[in-house]
C-alpha positions as CSV (number, residue, x, y, z in Angstrom):
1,X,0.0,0.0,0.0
2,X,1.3,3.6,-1.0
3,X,1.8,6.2,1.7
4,X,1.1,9.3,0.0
5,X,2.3,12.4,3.1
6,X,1.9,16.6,3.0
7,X,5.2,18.0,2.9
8,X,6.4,21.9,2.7
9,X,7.5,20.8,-0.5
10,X,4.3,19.3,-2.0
11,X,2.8,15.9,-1.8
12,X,6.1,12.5,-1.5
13,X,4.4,9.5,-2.6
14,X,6.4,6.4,-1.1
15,X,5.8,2.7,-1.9
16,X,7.5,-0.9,-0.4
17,X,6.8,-3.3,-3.1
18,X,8.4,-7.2,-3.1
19,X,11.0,-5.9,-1.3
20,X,11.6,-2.8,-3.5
21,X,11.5,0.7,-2.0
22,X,10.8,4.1,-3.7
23,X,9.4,8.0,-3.5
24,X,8.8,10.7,-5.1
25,X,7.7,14.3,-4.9
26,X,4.7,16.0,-6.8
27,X,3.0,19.2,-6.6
28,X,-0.5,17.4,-6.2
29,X,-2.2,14.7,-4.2
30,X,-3.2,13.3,-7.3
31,X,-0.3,13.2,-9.4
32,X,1.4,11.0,-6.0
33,X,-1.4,9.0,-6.4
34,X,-1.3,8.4,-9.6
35,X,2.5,7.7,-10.0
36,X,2.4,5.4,-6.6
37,X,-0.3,3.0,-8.7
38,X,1.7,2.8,-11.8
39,X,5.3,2.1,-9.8
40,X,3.5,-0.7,-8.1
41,X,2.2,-2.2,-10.9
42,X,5.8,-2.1,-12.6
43,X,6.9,-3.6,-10.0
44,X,4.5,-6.3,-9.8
45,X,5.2,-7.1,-13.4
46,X,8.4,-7.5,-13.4
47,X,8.1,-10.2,-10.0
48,X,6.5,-12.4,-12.0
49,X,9.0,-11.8,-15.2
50,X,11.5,-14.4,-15.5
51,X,15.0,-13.6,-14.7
52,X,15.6,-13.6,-18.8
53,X,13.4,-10.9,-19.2
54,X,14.1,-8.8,-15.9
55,X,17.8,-8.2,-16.3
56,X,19.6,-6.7,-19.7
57,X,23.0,-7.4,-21.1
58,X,24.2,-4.0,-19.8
59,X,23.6,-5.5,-16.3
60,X,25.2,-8.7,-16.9
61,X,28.1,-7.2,-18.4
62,X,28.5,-4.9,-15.2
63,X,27.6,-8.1,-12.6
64,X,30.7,-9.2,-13.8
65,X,33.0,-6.4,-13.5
66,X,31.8,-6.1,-10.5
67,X,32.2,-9.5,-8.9
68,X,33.8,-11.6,-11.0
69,X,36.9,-9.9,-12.7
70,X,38.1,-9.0,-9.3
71,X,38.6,-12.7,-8.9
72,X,41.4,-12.8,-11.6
73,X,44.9,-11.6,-11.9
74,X,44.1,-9.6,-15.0
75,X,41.2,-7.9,-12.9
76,X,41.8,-4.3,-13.9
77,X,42.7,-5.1,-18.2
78,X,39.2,-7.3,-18.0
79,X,37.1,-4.5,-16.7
80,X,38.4,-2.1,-19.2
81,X,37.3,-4.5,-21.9
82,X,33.8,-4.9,-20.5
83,X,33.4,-1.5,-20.5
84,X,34.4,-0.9,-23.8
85,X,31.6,-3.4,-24.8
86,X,29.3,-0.9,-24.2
87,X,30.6,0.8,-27.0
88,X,30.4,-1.7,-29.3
89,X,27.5,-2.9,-31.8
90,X,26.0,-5.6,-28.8
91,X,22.5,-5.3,-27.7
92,X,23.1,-4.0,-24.6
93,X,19.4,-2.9,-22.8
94,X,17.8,-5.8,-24.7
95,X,16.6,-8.2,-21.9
96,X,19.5,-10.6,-22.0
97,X,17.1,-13.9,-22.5
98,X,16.7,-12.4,-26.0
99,X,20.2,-11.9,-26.9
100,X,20.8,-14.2,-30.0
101,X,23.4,-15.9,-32.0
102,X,22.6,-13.5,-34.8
103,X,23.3,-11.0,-32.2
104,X,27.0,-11.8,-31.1
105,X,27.8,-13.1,-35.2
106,X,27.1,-9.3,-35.8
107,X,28.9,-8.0,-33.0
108,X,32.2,-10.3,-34.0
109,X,31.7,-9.2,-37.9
110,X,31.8,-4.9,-36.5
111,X,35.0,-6.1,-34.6
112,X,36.4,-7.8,-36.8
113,X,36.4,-4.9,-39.2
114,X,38.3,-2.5,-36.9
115,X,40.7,-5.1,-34.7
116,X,42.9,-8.3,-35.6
117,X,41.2,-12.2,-35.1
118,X,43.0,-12.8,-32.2
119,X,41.7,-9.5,-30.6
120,X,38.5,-10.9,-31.6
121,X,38.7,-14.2,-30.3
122,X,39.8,-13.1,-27.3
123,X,36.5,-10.6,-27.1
124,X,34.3,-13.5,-28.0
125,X,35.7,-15.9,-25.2
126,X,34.9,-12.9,-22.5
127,X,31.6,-12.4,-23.6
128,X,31.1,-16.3,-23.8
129,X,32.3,-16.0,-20.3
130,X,29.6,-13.7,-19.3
131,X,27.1,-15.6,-20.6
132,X,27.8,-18.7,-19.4
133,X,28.4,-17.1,-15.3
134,X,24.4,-15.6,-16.2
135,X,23.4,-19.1,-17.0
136,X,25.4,-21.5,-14.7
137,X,25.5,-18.7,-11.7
138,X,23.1,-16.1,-11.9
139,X,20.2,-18.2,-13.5
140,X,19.4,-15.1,-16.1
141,X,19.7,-17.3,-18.9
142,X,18.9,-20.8,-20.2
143,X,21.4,-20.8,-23.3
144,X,24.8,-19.3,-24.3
145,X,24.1,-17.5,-27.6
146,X,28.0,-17.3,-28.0
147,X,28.1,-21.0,-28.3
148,X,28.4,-22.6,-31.4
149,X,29.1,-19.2,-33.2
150,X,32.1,-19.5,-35.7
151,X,35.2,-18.1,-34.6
152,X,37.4,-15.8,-36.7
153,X,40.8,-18.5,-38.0
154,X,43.5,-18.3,-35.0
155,X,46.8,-16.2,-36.2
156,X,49.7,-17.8,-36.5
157,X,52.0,-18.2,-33.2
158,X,54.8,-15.5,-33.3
159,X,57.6,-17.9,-34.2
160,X,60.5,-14.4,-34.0
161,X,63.5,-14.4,-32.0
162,X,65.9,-11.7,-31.2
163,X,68.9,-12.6,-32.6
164,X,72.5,-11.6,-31.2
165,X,73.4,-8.2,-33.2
166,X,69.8,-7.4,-32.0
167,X,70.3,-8.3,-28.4
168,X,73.9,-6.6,-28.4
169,X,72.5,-3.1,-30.4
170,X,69.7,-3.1,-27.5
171,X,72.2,-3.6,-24.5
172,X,74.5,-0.5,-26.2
173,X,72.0,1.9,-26.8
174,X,70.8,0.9,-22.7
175,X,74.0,1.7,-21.1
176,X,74.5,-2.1,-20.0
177,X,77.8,-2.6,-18.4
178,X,78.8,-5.0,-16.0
179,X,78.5,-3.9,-12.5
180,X,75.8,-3.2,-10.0
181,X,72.7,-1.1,-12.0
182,X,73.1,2.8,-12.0
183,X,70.7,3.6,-14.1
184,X,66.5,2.8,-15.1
185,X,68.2,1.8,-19.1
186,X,70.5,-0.3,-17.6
187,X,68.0,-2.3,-15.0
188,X,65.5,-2.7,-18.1
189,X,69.1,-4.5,-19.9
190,X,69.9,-6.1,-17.2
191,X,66.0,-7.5,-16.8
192,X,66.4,-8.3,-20.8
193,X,69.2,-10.6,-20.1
194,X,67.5,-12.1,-17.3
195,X,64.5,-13.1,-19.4
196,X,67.0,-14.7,-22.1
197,X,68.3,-16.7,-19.4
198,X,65.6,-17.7,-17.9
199,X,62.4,-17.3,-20.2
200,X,60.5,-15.5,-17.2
201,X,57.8,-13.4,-18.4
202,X,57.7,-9.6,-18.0
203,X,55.0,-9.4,-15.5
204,X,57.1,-12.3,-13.7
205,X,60.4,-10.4,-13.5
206,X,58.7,-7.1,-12.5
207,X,56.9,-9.3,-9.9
208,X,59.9,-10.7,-8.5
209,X,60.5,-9.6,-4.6
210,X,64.1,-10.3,-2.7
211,X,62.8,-12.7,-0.4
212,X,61.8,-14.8,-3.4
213,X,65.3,-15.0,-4.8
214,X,67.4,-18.1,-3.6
215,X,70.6,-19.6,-4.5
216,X,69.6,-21.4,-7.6
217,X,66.1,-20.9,-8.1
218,X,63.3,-18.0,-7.7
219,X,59.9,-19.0,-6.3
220,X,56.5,-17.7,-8.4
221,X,53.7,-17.7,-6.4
222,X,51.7,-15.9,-9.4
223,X,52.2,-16.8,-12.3
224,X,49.8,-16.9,-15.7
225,X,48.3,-20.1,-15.0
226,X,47.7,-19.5,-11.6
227,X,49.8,-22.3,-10.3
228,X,53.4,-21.5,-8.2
229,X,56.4,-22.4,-10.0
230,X,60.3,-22.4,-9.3
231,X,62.5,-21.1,-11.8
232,X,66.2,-22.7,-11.9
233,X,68.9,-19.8,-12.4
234,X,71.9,-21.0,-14.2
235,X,75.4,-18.8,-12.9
236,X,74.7,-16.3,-15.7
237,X,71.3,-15.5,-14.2
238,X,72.4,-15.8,-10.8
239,X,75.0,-13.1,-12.0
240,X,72.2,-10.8,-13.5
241,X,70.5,-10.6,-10.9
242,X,73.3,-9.8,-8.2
243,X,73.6,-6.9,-10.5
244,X,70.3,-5.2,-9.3
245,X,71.2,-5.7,-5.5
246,X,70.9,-1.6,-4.1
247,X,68.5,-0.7,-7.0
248,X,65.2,-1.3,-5.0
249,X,64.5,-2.7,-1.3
250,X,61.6,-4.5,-2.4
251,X,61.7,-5.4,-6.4
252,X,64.4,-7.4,-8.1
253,X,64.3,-5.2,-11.0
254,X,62.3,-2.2,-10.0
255,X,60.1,-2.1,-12.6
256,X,56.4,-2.1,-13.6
257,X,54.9,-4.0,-16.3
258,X,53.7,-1.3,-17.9
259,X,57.1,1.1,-17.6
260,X,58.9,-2.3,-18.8
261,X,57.0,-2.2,-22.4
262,X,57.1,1.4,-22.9
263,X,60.8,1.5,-22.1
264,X,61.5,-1.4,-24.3
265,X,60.1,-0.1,-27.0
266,X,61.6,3.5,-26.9
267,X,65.3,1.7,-26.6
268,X,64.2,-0.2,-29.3
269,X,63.3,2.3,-31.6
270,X,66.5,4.5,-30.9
271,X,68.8,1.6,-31.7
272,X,67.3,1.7,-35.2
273,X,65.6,-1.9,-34.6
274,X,61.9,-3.1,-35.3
275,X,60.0,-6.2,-35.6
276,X,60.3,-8.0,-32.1
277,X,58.6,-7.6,-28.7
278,X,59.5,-7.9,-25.2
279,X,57.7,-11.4,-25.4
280,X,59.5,-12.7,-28.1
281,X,62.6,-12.3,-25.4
282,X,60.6,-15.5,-24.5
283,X,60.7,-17.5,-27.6
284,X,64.6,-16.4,-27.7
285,X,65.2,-18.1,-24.1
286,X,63.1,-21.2,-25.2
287,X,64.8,-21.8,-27.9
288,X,68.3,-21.6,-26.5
289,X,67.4,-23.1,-24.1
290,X,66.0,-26.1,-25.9
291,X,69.6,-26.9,-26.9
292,X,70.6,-27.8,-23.5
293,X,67.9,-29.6,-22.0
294,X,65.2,-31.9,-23.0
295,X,61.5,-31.5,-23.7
296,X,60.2,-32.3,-20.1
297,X,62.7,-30.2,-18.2
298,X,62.1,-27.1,-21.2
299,X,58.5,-28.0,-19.9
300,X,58.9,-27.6,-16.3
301,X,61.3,-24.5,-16.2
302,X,58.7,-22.6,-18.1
303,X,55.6,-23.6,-16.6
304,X,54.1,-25.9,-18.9
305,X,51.3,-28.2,-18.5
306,X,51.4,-29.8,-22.3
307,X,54.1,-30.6,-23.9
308,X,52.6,-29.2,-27.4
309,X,53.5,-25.3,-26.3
310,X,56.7,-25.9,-26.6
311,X,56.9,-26.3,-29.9
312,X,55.0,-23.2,-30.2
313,X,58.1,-21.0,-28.2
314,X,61.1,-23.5,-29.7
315,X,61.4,-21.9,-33.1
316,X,65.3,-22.4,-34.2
317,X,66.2,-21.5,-37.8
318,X,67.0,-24.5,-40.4
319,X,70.8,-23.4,-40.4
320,X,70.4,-24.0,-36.5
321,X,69.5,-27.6,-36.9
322,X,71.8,-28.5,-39.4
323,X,74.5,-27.7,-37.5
324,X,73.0,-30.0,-35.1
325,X,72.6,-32.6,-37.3
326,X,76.5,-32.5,-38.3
């Protein structure tokens, strides 16, 4: 029942409906009246609405920034993306039991034509994600609509390496010198080299805290996959890091994910060089590395589960193997 009240400010009308409370202020007794009747009868609709039809795609998508993403390591990166599908060609305020297949092929067509398949794909999976967390969690939906659609083809895997008159140009134009690190170019060399000898990744080695580092190993605890992992050092990267001792009381290398890329990439660009990453630093120490160890231990010192990614980081040059061969 409404409770319509006098005020000095005209006439509040004020309603407590299945648990839903609201008010609002007119100038006459009969407009709160009016409006009270009308709120109620919204609000008995939509109790007897099934979940489908009482919640959009706009609230689903924001459910999970809300209490899912801050669940996961890349919390912060996934929440951008959500947002930024409310920018995109997706029926957002469309009740989200009505959200079809037809639906998400359209919205994966309007990406595709600005962003690269594996930005794409990787799109696709979250919003697949969502859908499934309304259906499995949330009860908002029956079916995925992202299941079943057709994915753009995967890219190829990066198969570059940095090769030595590339690794040597970036250390020069860095300032690397033996000795403990004096400066921000040479901790980003000496983090370079570290990577090589290790194939660590970059959010690894900025992640790396003293009290981690051991005599021949340093411990993960966070890693991609989610599971701990220690990384053998061999005496180079033992050396390496003794380097960095005095540049930070708390991080090995003293330097943020971020700061890491951008830095990269502006040494890189004034030693003249293109066409490699900071990841690729990854598929260099795998593949060197892959010349002194077998599959399994390759496997184990970079963290992974099937044997079949290694193939996808090991990616010598024919030369490399003939030499092997003899």
């Amino acid at each position: 029942m409404a409770s319509i009240q006098k005020t000095s400010q005209g006439w509040r009308a004020q309603i407590k409906k299945k648990g839903v409370r609201d008010s609002r202020l007119f100038a006459t007794r009969r407009e709160a009246v009016a409006w009270a009747a009308e709120r109620e009868e919204q609000i008995m609709d939509a109790a007897t609405k099934p979940a489908s039809e009482q919640h959009t795609l706009r609230d689903a998508l924001r459910k999970y920034a809300d209490e899912v993403s801050p669940t996961k390591r890349g919390e912060r990166w996934e929440q951008i993306r959500l947002a930024a599908f409310e920018s995109y060609r997706l029926p957002l305020d469309e009740a989200i039991g009505r959200v079809t297949s037809q639906h998400v092929a359209d919205f994966r067509d309007s990406r595709g034509a600005s962003v690269g398949p594996a930005s794409v794909i990787r799109e696709m999976t979250l919003l697949s994600s969502v859908f499934e967390t309304a259906r499995i969690e949330w009860g908002w939906v029956d079916v995925n609509p992202c299941r079943g659609i057709r994915k753009p083809q995967q890219p190829r895997h990066r198969d570059r390496t940095l090769t030595w008159r590339e690794i040597r140009a970036m250390l020069r134009i860095m300032g690397y010198r033996r000795g403990r690190v004096s400066s921000t170019g040479q901790a980003v060399a000496v983090c370079m080299l570290t990577a090589l000898a290790t194939g660590m990744r970059a959010g690894e080695l900025c992640g790396l805290t003293w009290d981690r580092v051991h005599d021949k190993h340093v411990r993960l605890d966070i890693t991609k996959n989610g599971r701990p992992r220690d990384v053998p050092l061999s005496r180079k990267a033992c050396r390496y890091i003794e380097q960095m001792r005095g540049w930070d009381d708390d991080l090995v290398f003293g330097l943020k994910t971020a700061s890491l890329d951008a830095l990269f990439r502006k040494y890189r660009a004034r030693a003249g060089l293109d066409g490699f990453t900071w990841h690729d630093t990854r598929h260099t120490a795998a593949t060197m590395l892959s010349c002194r160890v077998d599959v399994l231990t390759l496997c184990k010192i970079f963290g992974w589960a099937n044997t079949s990614q290694a193939l996808t980081y090991y990616n010598p040059k024919a030369s490399t193997i003939a030499d092997m061969l003899g």
